[in-house]
C-alpha positions in Angstrom: 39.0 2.4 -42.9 40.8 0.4 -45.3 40.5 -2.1 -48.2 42.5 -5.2 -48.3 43.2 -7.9 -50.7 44.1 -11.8 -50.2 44.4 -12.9 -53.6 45.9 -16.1 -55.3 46.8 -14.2 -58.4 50.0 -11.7 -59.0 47.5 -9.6 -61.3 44.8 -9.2 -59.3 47.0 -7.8 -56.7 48.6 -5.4 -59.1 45.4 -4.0 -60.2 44.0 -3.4 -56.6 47.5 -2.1 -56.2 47.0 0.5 -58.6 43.5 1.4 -56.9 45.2 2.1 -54.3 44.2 -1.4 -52.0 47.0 -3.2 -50.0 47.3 -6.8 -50.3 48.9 -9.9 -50.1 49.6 -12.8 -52.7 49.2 -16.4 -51.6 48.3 -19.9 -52.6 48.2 -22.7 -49.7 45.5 -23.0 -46.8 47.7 -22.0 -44.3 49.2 -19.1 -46.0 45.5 -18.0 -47.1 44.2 -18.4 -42.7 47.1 -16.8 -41.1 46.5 -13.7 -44.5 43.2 -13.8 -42.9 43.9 -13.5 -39.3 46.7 -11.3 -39.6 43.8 -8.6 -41.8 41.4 -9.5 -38.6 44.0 -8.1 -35.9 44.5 -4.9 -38.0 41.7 -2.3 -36.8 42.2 -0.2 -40.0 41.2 -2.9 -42.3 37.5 -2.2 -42.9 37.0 -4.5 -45.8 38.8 -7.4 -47.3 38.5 -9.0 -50.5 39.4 -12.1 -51.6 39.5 -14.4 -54.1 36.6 -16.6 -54.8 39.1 -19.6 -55.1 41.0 -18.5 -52.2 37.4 -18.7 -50.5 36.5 -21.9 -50.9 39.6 -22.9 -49.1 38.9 -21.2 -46.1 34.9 -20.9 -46.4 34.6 -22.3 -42.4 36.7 -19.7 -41.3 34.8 -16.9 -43.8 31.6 -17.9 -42.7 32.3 -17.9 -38.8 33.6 -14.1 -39.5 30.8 -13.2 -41.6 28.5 -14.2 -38.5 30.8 -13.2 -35.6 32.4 -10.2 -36.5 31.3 -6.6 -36.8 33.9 -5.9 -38.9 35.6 -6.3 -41.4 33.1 -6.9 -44.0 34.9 -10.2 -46.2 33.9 -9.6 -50.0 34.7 -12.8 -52.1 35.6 -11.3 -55.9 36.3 -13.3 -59.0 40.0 -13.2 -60.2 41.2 -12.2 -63.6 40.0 -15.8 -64.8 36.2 -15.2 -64.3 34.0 -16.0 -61.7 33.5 -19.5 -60.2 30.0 -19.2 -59.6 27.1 -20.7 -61.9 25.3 -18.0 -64.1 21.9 -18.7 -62.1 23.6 -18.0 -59.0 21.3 -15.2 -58.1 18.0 -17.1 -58.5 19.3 -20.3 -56.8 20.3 -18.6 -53.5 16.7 -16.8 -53.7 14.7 -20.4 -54.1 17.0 -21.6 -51.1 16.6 -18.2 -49.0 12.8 -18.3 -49.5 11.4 -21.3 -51.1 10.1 -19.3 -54.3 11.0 -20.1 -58.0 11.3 -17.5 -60.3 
């Protein structure tokens, strides 16, 4: 099986080039959904990453995959920017999972 990136950023591409990932480099929803759909039709493709901005456009569409597929497993990474998540991430999605502070 295979890796394969949707990114928003030229880098990002360029360094999963280099680890030997395929990918693609695009910007508007549309572009990022029909990325997406064209990586779901592609049996190979055992894991896709993409961008935590790229992401949030299509998060429906992520989610309904995350649920309904088998595979591919959909990884959201952070770009060369950082990541867009808050630094108690972690213990935020534990208190809403379970109901317990820590």
């Amino acid at each position: 099986m295979k890796m394969y990136l949707i990114s928003d950023n030229i880098d990002t591409k360029t360094g999963m080039r280099l680890a030997g990932v395929e990918g693609v480099v695009v910007h508007e929803i549309d572009e990022v959904r029909n990325a997406l759909d064209n990586a779901l039709k592609n049996k190979d493709i055992g894991i896709i990453l993409i961008t935590e901005k790229l992401g949030k456009l299509i998060s429906d569409k992520i989610n309904d995959v995350k649920l309904n597929y088998h595979t591919p497993l959909i990884v959201e990474i952070p770009d060369r920017h950082g990541t867009g998540r808050t630094p108690d991430s972690i213990t935020k999605y534990v208190r809403e999972a379970i109901g317990l502070k820590i």
